[in-house]
PDBQT receptor file of N, H, CA, C and O in Angstrom, charges set to zero:
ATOM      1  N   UNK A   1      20.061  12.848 -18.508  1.00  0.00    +0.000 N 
ATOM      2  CA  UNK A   1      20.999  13.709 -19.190  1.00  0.00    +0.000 C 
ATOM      3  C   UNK A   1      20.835  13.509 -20.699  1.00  0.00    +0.000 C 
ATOM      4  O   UNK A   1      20.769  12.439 -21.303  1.00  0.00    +0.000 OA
ATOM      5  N   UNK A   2      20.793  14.496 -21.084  1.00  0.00    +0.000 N 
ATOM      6  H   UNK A   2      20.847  15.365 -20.592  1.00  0.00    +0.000 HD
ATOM      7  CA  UNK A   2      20.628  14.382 -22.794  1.00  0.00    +0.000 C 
ATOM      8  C   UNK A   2      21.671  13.985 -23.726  1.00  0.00    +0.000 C 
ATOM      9  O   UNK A   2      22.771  14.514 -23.565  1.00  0.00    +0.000 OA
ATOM     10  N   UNK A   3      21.519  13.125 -24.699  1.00  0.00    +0.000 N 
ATOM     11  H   UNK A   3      20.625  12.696 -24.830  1.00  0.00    +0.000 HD
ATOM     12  CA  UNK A   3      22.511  12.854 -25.276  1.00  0.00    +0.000 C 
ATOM     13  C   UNK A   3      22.922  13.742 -26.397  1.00  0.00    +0.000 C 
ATOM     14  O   UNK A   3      21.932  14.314 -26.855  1.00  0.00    +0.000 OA
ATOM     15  N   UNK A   4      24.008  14.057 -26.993  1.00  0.00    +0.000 N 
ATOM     16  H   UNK A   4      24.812  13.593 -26.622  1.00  0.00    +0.000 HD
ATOM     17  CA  UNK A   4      25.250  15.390 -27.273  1.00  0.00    +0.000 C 
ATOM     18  C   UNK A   4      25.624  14.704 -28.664  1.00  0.00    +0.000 C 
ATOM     19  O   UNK A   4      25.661  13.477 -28.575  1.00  0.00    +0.000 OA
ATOM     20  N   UNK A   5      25.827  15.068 -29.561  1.00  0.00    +0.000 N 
ATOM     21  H   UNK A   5      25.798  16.065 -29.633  1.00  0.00    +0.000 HD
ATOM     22  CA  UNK A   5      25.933  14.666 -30.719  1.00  0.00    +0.000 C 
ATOM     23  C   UNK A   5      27.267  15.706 -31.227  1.00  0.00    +0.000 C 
ATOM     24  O   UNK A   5      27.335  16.884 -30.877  1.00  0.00    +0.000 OA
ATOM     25  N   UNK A   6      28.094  15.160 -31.939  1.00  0.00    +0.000 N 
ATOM     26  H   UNK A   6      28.038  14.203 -32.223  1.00  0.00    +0.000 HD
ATOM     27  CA  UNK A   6      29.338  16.091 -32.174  1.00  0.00    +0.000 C 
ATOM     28  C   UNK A   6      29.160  15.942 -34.159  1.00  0.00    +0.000 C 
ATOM     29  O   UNK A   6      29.453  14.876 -34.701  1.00  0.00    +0.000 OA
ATOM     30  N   UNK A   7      28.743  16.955 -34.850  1.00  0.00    +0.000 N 
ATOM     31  H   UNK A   7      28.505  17.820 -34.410  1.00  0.00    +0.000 HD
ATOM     32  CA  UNK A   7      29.119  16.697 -36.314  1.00  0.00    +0.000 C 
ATOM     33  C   UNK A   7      30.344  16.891 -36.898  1.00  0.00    +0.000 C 
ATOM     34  O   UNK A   7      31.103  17.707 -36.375  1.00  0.00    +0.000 OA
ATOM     35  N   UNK A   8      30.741  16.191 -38.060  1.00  0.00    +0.000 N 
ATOM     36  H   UNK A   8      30.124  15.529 -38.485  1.00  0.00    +0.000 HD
ATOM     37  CA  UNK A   8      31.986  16.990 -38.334  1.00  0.00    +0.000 C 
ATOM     38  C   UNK A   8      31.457  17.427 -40.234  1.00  0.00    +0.000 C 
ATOM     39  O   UNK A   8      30.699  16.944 -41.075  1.00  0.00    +0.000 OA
ATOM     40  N   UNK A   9      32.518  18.735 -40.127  1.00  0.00    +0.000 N 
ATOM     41  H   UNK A   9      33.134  19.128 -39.444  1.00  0.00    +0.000 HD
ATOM     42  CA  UNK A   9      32.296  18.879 -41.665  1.00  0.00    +0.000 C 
ATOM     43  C   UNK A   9      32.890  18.257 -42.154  1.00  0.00    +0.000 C 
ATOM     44  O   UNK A   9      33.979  18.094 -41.604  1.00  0.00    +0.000 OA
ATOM     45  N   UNK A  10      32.702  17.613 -43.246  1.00  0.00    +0.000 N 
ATOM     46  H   UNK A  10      31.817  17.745 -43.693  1.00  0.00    +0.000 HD
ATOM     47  CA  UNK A  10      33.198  16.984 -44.719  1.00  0.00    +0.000 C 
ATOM     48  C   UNK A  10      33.360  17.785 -45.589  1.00  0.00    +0.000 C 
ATOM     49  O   UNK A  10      32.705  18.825 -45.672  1.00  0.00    +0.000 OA
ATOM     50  N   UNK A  11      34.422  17.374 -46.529  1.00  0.00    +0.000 N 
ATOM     51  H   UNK A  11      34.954  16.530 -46.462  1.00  0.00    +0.000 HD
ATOM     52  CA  UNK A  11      34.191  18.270 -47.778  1.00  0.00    +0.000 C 
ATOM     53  C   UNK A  11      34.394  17.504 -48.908  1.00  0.00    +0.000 C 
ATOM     54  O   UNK A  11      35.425  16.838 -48.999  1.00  0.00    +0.000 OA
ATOM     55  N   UNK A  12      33.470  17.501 -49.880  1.00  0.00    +0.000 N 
ATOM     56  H   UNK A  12      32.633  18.043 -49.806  1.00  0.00    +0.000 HD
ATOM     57  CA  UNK A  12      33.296  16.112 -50.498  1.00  0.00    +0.000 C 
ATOM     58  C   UNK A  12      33.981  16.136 -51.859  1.00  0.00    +0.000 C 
ATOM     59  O   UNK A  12      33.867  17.331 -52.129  1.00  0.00    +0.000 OA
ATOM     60  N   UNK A  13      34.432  15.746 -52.587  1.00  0.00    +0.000 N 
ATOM     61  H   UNK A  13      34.525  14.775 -52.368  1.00  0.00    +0.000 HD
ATOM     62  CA  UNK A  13      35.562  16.021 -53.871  1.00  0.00    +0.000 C 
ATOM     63  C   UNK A  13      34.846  16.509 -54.894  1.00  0.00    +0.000 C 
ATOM     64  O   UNK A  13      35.494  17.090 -55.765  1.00  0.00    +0.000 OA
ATOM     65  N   UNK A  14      33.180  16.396 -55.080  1.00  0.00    +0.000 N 
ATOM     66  H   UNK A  14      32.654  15.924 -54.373  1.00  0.00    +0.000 HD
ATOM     67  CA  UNK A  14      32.042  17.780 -56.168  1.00  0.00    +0.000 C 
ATOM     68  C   UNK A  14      31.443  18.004 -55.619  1.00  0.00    +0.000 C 
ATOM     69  O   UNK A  14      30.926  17.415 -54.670  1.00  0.00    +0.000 OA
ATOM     70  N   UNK A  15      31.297  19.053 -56.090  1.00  0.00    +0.000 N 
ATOM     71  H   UNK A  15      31.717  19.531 -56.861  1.00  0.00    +0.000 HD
ATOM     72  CA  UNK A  15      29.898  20.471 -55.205  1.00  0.00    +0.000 C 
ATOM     73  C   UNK A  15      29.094  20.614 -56.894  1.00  0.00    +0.000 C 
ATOM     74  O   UNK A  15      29.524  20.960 -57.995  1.00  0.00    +0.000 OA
ATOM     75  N   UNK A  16      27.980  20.229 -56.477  1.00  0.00    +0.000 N 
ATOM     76  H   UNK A  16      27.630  19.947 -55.583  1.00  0.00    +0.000 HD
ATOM     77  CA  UNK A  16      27.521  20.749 -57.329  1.00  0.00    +0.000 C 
ATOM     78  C   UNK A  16      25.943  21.704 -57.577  1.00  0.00    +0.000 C 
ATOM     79  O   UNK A  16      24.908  21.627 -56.914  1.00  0.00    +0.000 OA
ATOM     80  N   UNK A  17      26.166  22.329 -58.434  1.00  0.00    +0.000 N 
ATOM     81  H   UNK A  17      27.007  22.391 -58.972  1.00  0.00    +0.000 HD
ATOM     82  CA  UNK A  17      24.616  23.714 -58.135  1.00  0.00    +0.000 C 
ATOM     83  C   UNK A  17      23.155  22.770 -58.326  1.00  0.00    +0.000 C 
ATOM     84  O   UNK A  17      23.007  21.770 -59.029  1.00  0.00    +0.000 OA
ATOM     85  N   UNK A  18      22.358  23.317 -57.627  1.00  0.00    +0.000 N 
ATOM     86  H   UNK A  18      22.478  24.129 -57.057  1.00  0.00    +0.000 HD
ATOM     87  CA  UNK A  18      21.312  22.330 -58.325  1.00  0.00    +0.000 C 
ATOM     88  C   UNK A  18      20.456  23.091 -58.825  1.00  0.00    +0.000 C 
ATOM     89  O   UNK A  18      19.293  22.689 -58.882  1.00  0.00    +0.000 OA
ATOM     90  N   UNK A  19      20.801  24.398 -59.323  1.00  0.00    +0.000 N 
ATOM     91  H   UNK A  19      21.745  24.724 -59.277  1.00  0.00    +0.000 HD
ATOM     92  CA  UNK A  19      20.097  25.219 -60.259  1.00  0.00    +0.000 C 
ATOM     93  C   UNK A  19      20.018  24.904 -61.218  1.00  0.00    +0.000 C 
ATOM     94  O   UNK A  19      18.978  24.569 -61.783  1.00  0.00    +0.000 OA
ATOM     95  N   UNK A  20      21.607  24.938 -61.870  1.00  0.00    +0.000 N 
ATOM     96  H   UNK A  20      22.453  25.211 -61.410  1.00  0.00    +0.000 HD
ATOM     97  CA  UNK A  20      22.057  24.833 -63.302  1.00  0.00    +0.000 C 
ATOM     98  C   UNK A  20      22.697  23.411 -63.602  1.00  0.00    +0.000 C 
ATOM     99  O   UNK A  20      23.121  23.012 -64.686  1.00  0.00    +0.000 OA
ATOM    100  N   UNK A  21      22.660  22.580 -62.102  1.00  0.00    +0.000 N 
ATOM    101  H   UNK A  21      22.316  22.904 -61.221  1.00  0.00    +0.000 HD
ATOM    102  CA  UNK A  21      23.539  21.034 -62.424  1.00  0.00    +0.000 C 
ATOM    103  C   UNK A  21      24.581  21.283 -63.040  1.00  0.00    +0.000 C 
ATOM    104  O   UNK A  21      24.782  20.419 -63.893  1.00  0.00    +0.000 OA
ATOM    105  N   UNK A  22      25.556  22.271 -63.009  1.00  0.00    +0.000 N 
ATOM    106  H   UNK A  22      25.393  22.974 -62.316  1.00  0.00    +0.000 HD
ATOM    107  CA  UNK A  22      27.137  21.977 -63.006  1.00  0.00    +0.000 C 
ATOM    108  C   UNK A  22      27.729  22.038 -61.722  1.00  0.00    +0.000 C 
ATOM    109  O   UNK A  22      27.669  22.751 -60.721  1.00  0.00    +0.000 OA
ATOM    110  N   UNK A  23      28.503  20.722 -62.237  1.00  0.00    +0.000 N 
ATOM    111  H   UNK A  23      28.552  20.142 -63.050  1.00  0.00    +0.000 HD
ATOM    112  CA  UNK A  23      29.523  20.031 -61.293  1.00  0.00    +0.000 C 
ATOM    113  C   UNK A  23      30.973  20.722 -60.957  1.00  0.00    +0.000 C 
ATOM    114  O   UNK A  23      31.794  20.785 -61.872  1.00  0.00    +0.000 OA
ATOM    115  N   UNK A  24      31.234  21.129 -59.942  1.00  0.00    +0.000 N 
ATOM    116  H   UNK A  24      30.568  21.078 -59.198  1.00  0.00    +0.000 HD
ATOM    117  CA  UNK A  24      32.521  21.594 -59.511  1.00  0.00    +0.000 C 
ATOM    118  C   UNK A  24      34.204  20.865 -58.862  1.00  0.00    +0.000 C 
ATOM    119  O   UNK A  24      34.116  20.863 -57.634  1.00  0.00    +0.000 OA
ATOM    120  N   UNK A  25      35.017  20.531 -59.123  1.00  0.00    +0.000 N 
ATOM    121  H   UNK A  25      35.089  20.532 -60.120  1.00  0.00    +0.000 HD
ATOM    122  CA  UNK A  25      35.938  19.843 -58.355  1.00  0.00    +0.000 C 
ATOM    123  C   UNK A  25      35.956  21.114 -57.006  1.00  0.00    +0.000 C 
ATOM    124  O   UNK A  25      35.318  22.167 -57.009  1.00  0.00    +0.000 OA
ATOM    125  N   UNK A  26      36.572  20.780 -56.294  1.00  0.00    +0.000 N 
ATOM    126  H   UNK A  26      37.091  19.925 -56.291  1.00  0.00    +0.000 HD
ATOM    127  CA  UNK A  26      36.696  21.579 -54.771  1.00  0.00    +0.000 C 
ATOM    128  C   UNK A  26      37.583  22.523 -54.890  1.00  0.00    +0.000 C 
ATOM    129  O   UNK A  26      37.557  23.392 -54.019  1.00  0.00    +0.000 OA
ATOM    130  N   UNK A  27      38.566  22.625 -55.933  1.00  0.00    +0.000 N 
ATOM    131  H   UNK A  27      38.588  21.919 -56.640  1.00  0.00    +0.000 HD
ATOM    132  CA  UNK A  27      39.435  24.003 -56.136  1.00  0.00    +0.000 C 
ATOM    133  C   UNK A  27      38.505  24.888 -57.145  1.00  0.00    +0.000 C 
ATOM    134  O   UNK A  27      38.266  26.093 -57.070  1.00  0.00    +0.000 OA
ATOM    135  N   UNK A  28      38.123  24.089 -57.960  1.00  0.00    +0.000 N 
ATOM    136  H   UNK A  28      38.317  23.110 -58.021  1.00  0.00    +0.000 HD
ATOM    137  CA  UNK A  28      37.260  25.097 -58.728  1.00  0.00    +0.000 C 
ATOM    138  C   UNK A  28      35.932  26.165 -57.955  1.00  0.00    +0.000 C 
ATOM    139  O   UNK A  28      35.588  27.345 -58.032  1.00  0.00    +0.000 OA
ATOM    140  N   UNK A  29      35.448  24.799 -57.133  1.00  0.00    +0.000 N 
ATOM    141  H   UNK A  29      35.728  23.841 -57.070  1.00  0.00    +0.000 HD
ATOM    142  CA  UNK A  29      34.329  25.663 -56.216  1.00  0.00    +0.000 C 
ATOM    143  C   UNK A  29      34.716  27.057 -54.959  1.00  0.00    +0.000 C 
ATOM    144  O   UNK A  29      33.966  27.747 -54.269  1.00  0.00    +0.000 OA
ATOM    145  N   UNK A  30      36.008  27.024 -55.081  1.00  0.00    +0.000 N 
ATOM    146  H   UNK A  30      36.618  26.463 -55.642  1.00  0.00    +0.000 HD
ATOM    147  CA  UNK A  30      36.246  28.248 -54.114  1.00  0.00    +0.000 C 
ATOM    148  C   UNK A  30      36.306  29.108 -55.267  1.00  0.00    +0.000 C 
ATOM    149  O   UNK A  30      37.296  29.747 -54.910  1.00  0.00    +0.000 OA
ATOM    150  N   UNK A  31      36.086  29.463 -56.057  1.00  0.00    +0.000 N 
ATOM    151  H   UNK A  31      35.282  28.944 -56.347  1.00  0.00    +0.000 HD
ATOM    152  CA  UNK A  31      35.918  31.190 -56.849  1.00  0.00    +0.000 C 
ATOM    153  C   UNK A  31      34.686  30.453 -57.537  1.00  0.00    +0.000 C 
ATOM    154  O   UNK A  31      34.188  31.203 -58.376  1.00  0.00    +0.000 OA
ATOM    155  N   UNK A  32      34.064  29.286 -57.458  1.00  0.00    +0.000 N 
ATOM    156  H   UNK A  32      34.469  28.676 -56.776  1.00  0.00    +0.000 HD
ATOM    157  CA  UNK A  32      32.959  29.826 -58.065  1.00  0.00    +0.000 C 
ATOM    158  C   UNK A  32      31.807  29.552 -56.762  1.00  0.00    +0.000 C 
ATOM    159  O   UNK A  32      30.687  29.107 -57.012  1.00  0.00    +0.000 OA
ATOM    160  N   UNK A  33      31.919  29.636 -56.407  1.00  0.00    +0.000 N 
ATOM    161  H   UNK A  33      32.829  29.998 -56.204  1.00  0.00    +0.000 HD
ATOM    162  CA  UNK A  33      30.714  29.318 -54.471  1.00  0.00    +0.000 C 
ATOM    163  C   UNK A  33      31.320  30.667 -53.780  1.00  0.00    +0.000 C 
ATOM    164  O   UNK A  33      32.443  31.089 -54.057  1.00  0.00    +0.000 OA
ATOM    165  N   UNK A  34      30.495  31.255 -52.905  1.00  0.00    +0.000 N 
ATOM    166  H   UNK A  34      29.583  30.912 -52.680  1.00  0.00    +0.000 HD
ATOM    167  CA  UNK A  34      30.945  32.095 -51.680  1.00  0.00    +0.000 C 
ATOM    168  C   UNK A  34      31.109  31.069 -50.613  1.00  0.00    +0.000 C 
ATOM    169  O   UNK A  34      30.819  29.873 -50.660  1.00  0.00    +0.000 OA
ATOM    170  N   UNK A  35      31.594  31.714 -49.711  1.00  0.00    +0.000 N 
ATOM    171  H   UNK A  35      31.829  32.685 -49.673  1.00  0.00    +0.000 HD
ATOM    172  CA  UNK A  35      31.517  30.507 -48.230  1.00  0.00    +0.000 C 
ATOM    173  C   UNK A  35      30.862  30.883 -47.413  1.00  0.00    +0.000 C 
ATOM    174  O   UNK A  35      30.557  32.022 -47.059  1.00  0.00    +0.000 OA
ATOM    175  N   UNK A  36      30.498  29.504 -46.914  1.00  0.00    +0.000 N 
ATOM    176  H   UNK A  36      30.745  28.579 -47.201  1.00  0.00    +0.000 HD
ATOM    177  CA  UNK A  36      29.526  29.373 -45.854  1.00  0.00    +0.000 C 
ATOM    178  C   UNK A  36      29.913  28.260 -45.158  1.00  0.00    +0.000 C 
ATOM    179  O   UNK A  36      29.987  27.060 -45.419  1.00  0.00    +0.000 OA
ATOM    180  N   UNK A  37      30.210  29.151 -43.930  1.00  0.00    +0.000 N 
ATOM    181  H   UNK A  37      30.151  30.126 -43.718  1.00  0.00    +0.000 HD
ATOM    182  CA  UNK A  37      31.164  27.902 -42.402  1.00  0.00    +0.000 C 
ATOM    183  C   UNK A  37      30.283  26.759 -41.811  1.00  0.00    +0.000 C 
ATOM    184  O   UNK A  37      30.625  25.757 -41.183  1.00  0.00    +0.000 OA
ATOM    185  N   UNK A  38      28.646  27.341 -42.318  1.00  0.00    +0.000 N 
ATOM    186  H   UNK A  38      28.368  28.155 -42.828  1.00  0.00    +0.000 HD
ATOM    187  CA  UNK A  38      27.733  26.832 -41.668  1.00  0.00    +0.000 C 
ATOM    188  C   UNK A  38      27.097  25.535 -42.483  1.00  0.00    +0.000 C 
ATOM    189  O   UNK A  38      26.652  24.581 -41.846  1.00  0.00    +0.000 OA
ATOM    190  N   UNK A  39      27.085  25.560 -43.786  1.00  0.00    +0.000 N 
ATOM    191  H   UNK A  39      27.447  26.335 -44.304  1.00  0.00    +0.000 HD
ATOM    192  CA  UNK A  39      27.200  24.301 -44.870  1.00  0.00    +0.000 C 
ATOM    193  C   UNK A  39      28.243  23.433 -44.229  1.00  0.00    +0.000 C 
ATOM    194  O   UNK A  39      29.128  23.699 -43.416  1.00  0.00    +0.000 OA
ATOM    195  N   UNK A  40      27.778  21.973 -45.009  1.00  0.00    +0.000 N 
ATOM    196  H   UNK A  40      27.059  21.757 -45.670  1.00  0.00    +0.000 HD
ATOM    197  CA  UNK A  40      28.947  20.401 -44.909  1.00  0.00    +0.000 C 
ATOM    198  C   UNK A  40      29.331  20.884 -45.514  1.00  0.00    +0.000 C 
ATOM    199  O   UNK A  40      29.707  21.905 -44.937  1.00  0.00    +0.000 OA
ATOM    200  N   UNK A  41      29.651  20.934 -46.764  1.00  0.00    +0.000 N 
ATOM    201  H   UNK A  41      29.346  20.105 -47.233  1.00  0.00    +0.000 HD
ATOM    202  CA  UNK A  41      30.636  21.519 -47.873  1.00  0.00    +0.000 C 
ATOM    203  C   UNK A  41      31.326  22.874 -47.707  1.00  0.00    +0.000 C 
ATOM    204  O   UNK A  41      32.157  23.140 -48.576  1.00  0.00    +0.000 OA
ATOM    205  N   UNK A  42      31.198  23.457 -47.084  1.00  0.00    +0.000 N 
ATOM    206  H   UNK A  42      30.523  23.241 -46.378  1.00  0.00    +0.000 HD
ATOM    207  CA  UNK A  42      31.951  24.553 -46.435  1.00  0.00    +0.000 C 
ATOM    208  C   UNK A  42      31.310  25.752 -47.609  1.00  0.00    +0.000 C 
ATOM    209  O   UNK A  42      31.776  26.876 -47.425  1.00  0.00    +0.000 OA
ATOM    210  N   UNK A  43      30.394  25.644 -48.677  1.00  0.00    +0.000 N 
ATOM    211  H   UNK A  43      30.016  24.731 -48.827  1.00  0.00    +0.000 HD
ATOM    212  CA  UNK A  43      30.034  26.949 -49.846  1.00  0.00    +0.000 C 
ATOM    213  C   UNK A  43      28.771  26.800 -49.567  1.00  0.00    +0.000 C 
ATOM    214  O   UNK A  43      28.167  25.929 -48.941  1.00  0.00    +0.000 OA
ATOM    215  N   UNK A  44      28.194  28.449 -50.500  1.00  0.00    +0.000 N 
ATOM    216  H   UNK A  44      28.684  29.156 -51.010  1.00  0.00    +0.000 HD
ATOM    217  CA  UNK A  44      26.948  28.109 -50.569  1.00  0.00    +0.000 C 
ATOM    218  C   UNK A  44      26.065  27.175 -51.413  1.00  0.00    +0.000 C 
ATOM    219  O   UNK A  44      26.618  26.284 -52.057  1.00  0.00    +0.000 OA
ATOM    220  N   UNK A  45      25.072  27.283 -51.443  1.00  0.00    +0.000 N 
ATOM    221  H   UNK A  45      24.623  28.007 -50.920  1.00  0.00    +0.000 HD
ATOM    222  CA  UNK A  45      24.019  26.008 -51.897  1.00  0.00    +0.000 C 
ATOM    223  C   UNK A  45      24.154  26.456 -53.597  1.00  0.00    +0.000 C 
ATOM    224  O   UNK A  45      24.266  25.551 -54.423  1.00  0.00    +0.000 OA
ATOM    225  N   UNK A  46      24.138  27.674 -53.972  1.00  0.00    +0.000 N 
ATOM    226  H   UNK A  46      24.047  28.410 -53.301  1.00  0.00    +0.000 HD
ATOM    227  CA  UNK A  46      23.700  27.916 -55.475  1.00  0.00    +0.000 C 
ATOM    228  C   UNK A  46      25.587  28.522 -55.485  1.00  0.00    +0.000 C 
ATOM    229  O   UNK A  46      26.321  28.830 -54.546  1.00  0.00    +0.000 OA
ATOM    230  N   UNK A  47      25.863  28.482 -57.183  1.00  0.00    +0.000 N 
ATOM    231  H   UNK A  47      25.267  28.232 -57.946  1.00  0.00    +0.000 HD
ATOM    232  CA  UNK A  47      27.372  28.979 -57.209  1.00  0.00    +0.000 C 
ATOM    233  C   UNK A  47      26.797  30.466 -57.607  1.00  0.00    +0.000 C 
ATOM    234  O   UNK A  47      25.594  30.685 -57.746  1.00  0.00    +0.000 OA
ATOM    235  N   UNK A  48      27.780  31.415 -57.764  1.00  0.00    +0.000 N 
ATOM    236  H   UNK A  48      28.757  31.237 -57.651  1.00  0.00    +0.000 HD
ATOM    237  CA  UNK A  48      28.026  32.627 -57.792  1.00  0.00    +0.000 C 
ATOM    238  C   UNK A  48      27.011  33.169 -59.152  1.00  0.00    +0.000 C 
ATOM    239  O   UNK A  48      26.414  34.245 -59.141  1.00  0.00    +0.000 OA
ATOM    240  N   UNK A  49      26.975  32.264 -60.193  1.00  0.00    +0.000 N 
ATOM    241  H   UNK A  49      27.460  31.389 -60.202  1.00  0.00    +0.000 HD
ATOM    242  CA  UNK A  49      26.277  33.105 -61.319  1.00  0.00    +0.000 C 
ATOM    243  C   UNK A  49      24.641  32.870 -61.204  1.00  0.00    +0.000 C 
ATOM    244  O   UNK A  49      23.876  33.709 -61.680  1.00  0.00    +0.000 OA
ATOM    245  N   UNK A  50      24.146  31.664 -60.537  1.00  0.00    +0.000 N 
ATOM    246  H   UNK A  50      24.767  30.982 -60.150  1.00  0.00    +0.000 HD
ATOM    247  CA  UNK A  50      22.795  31.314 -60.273  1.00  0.00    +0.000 C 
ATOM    248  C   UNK A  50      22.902  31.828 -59.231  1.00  0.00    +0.000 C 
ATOM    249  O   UNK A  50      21.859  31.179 -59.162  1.00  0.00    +0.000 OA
ATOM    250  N   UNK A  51      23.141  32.535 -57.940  1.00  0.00    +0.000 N 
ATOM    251  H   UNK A  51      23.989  33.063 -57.996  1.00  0.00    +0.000 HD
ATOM    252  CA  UNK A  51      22.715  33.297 -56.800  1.00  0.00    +0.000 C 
ATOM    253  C   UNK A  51      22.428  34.465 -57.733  1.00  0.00    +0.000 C 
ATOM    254  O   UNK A  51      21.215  34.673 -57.762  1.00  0.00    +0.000 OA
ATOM    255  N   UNK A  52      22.989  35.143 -58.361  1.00  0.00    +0.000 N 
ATOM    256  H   UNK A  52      23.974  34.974 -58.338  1.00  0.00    +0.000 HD
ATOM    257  CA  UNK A  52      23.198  36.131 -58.853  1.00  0.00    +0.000 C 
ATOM    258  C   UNK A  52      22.233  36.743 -59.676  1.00  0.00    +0.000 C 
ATOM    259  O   UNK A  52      22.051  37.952 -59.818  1.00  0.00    +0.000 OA
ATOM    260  N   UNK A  53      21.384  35.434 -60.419  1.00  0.00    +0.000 N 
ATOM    261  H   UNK A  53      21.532  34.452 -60.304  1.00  0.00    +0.000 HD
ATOM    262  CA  UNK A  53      20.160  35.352 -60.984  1.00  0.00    +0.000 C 
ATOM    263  C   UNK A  53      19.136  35.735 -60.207  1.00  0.00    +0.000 C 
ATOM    264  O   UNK A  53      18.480  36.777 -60.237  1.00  0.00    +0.000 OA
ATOM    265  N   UNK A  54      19.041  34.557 -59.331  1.00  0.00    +0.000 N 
ATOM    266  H   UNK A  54      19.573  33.711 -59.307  1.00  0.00    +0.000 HD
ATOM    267  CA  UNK A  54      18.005  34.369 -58.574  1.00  0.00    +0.000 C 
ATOM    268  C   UNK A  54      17.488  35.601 -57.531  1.00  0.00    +0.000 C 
ATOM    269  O   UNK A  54      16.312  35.801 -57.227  1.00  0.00    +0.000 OA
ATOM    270  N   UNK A  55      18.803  36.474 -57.000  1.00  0.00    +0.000 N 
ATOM    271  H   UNK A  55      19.758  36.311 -57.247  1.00  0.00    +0.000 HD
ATOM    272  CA  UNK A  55      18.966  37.843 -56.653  1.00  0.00    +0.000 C 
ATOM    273  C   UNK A  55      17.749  38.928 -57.390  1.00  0.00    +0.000 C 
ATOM    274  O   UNK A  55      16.785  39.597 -57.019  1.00  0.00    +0.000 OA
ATOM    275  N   UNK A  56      18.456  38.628 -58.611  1.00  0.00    +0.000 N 
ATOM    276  H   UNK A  56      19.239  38.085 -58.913  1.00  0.00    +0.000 HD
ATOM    277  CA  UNK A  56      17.868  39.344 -59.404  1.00  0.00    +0.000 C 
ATOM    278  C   UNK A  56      16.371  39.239 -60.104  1.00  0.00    +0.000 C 
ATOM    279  O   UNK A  56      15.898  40.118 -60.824  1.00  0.00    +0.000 OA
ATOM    280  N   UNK A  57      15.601  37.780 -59.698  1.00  0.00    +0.000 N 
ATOM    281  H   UNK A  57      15.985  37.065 -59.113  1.00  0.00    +0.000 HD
ATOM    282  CA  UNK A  57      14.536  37.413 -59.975  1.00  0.00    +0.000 C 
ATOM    283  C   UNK A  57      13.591  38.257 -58.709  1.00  0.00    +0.000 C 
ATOM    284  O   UNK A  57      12.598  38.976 -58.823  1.00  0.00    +0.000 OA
ATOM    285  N   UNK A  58      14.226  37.904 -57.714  1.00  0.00    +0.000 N 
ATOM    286  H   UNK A  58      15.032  37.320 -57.622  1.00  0.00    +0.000 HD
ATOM    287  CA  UNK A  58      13.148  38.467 -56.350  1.00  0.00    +0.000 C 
ATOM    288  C   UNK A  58      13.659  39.787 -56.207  1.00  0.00    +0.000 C 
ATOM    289  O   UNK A  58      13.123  40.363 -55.260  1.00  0.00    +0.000 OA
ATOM    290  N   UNK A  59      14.666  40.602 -56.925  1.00  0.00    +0.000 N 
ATOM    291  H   UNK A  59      15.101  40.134 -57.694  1.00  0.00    +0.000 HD
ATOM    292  CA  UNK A  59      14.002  42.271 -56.999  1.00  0.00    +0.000 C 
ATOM    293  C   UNK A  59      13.344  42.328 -57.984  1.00  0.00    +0.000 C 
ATOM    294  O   UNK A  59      12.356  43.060 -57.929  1.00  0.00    +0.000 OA
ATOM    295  N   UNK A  60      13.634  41.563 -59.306  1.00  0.00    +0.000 N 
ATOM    296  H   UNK A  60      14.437  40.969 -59.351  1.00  0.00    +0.000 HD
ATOM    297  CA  UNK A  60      12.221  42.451 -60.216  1.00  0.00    +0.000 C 
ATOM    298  C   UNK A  60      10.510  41.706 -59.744  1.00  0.00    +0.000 C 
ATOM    299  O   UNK A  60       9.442  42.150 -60.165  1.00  0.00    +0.000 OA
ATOM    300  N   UNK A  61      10.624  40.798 -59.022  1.00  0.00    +0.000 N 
ATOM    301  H   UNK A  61      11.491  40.438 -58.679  1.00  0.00    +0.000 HD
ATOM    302  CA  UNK A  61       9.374  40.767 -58.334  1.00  0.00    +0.000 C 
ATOM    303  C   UNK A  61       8.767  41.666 -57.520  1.00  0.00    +0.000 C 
ATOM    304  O   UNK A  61       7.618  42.103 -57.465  1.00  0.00    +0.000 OA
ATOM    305  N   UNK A  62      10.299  41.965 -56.557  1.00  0.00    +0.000 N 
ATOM    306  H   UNK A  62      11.232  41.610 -56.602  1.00  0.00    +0.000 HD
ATOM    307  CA  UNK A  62       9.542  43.161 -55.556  1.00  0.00    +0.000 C 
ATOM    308  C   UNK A  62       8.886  44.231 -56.233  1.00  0.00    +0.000 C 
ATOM    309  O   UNK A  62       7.718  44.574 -56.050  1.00  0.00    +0.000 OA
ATOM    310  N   UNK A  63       9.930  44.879 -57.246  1.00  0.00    +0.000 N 
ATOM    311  H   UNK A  63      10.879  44.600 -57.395  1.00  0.00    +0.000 HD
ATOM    312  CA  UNK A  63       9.183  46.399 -57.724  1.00  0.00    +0.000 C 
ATOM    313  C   UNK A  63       8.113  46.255 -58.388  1.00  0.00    +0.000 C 
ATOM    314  O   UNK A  63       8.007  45.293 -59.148  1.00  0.00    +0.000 OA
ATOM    315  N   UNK A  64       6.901  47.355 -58.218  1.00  0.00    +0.000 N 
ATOM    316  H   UNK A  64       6.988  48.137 -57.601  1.00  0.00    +0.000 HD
ATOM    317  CA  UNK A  64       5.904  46.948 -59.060  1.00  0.00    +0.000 C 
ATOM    318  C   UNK A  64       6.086  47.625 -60.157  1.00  0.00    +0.000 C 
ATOM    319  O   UNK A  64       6.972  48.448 -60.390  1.00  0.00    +0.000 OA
ATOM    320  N   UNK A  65       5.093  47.208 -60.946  1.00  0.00    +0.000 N 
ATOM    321  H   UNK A  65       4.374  46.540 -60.757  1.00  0.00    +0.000 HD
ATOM    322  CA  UNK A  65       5.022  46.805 -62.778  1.00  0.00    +0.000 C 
ATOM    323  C   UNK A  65       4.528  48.410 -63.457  1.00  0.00    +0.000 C 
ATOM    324  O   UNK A  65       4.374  48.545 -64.671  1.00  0.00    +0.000 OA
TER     325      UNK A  65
C-alpha cells in the first residue's frame, strides 16, 4: 500500500517578488498578489506590477517586427 502524504498550506508573515525583490507583509500582499489556492503562500509567484510586465514582454515578442 502506498504511503499518503497530507500537506498543509502555510502562510508565511513576507511574500516576497523575486522579480523586483520587494518584500510584502501578508495584508499588503492581498492587493498587491492575485490568488492562487494552489501556491503555500496562498498568491501568485510575481506581484501584480511585475506579472504585468512580464505579460507584456512575451506579447511584444510574439508580434513580429
Amino acid at each position: 500500500m502506498p504511503a499518503t502524504t497530507t500537506t498543509t498550506k502555510r502562510k508565511s508573515s513576507k511574500i516576497r517578488c523575486p522579480r523586483c525583490g520587494r518584500e510584502y507583509t501578508a495584508k499588503q500582499a492581498e492587493k498587491a498578489f492575485h490568488r492562487n489556492k494552489r501556491s503555500r503562500t496562498g498568491f501568485q509567484t510575481y506581484d501584480k506590477a511585475c506579472a504585468k510586465a512580464i505579460d507584456a514582454e512575451k506579447a511584444a515578442a510574439k508580434t513580429p517586427a
